[in-house]
BAMIDO-705976 format. One line per field, with one value per atom (N, C-alpha, C): residue number from 1; x, y, z. Coordinates in nm, 3 decimals. Each point is the difference from the previous one (the first is absolute). Layout:
# BAMIDO-705976
nr	c(NUM ...)
c1	c(X ...)
c2	c(Y ...)
c3	c(Z ...)
//
This chain:
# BAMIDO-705976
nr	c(1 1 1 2 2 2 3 3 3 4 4 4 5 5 5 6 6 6 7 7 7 8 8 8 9 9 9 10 10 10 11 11 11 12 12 12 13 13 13 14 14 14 15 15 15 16 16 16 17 17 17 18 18 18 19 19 19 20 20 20 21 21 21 22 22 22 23 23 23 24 24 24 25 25 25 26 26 26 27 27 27 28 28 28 29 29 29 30 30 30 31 31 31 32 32 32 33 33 33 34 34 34 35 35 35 36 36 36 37 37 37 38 38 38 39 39 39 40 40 40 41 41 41 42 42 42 43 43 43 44 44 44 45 45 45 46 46 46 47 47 47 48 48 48 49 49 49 50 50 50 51 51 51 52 52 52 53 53 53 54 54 54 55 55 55 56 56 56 57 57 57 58 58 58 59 59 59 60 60 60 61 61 61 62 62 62 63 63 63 64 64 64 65 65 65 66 66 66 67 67 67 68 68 68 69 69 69 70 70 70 71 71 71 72 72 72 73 73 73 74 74 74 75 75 75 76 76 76 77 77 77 78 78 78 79 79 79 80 80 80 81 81 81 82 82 82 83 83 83 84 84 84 85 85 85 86 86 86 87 87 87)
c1	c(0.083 -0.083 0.087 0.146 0.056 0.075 0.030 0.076 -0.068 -0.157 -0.095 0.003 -0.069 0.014 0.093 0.105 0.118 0.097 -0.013 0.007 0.170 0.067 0.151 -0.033 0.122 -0.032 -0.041 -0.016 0.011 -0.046 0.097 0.008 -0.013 -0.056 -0.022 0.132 0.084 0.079 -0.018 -0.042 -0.038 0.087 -0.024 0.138 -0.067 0.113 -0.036 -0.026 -0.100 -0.015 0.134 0.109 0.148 0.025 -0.001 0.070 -0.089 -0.106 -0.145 0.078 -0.057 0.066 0.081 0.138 0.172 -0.083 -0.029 -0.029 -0.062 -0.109 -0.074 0.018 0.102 0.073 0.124 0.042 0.103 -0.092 -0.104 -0.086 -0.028 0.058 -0.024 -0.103 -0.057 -0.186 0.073 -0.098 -0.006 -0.022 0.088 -0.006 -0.182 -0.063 -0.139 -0.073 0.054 -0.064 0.045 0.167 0.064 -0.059 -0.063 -0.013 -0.155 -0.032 -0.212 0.008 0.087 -0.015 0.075 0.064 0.063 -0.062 -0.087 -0.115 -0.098 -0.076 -0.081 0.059 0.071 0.052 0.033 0.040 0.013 -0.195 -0.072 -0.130 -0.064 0.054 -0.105 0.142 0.123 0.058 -0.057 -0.073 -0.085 -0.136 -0.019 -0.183 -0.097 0.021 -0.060 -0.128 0.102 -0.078 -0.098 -0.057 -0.026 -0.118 -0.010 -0.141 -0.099 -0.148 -0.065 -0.040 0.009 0.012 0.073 0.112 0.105 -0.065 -0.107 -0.077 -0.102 -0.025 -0.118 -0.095 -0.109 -0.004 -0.009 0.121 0.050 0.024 0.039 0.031 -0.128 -0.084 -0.123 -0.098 -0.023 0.002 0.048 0.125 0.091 -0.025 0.071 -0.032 -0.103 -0.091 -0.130 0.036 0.137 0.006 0.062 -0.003 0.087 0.139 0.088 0.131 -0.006 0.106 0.022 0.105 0.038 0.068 0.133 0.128 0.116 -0.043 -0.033 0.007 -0.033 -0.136 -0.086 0.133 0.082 0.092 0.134 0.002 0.130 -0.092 -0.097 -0.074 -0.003 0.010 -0.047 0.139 0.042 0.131 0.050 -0.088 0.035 -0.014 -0.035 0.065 0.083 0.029 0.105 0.114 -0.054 0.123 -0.084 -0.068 -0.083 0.096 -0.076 0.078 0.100 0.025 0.063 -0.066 0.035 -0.042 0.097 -0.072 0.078 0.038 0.132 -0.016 -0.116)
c2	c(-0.119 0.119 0.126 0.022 0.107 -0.005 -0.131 0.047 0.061 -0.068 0.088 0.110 0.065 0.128 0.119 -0.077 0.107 0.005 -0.166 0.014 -0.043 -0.031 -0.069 -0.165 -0.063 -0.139 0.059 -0.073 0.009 -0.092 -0.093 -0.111 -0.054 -0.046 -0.048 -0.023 0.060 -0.132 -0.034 -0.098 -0.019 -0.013 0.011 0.066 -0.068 -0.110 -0.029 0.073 -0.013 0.076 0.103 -0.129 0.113 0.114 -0.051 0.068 0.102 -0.032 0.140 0.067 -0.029 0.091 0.122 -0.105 0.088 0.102 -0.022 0.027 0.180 -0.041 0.160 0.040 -0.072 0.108 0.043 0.005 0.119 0.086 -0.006 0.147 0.088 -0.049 0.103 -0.052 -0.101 0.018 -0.073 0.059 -0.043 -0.129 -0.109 -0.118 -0.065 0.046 -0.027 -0.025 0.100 0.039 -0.113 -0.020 -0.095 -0.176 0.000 -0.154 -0.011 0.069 -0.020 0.019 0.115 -0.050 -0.133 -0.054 -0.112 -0.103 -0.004 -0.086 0.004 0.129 0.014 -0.057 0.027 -0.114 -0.093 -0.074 -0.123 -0.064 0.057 -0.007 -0.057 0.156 -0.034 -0.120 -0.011 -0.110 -0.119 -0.041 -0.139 0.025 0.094 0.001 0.092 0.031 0.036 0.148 0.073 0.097 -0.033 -0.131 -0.086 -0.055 -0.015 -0.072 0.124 -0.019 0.047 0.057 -0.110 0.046 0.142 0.010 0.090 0.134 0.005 0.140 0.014 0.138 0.083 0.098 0.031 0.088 0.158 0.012 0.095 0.138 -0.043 0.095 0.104 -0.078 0.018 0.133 -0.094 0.087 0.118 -0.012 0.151 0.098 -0.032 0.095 -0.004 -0.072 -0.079 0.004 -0.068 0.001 -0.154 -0.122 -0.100 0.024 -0.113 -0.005 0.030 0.068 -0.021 -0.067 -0.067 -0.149 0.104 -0.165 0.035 0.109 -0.060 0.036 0.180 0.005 0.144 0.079 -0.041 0.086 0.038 -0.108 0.057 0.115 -0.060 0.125 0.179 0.018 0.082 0.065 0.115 0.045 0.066 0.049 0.152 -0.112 -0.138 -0.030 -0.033 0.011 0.004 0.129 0.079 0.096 0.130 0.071 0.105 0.091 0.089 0.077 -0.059 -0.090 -0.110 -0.092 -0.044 -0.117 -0.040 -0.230 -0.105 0.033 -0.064 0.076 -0.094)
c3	c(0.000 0.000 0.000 0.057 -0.003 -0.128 -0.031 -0.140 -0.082 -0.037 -0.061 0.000 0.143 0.058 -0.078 0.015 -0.017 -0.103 -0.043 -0.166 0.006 0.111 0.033 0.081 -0.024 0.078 0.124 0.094 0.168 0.046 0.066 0.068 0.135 0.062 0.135 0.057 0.170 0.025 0.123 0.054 0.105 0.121 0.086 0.107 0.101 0.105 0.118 0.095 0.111 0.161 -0.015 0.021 0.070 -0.121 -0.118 -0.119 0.003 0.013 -0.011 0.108 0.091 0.160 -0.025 -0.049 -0.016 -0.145 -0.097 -0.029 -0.004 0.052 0.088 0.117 0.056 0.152 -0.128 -0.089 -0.031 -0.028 -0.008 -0.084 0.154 0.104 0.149 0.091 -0.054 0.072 0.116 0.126 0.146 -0.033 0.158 -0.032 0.009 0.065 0.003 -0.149 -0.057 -0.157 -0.062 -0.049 -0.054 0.036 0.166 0.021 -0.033 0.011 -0.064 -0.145 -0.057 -0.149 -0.060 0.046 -0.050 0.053 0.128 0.045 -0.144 -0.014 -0.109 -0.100 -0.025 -0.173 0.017 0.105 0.054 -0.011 0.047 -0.024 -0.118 -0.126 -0.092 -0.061 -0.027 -0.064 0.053 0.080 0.054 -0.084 -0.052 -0.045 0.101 0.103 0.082 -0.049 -0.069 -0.049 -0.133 -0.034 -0.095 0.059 0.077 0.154 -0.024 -0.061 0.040 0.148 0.094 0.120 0.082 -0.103 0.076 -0.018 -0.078 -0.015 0.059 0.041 0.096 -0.110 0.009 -0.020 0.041 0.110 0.000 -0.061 -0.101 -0.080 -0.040 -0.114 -0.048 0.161 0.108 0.126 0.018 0.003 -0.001 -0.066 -0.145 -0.138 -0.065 0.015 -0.068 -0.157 -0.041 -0.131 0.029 -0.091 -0.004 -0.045 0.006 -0.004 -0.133 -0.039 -0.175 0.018 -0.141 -0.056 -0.021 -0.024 -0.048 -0.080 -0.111 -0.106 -0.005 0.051 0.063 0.044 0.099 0.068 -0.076 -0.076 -0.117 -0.075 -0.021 -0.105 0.082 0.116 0.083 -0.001 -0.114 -0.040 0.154 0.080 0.117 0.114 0.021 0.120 0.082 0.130 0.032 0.038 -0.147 0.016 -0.092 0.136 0.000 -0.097 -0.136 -0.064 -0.118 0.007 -0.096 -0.081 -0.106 -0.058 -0.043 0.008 -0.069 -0.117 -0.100 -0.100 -0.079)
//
């Protein structure tokens, strides 16, 4: 979907717990940050984020709009980075 997207290869590489970890503690983040996000991808690499179950409708509640898709959010040039766009 991103090669599409963007019109260059772009390839998956999948990175163990530790390698993730080392990984995003050089980017600075507090060790708290670094061990729940590498929990989280430790997560969805099992499927987890794949389980109907693992969803609420939360969201819908909150914003009263549903989730938009991969795909929706690549399309969505200004998110992320208020004032900017993807190219």
């Amino acid at each position: 979907l991103l090669t599409k997207k963007y019109g260059t290869p772009i390839e998956h590489i999948q990175l163990g717990y530790h390698d993730y970890a080392k990984d995003i503690k050089k980017r600075g983040l507090p060790k708290w940050q670094v061990r729940d996000s590498a929990s989280m991808e430790r997560m969805k690499a099992h499927g987890l984020d794949e389980h109907k179950s693992s969803y609420t409708e939360d969201l819908f509640k909150i914003t009263g709009r549903e989730p938009e898709t991969f795909e929706g959010y690549l399309d969505n040039k200004t998110c992320m980075r208020p004032g900017l766009q993807f190219p």
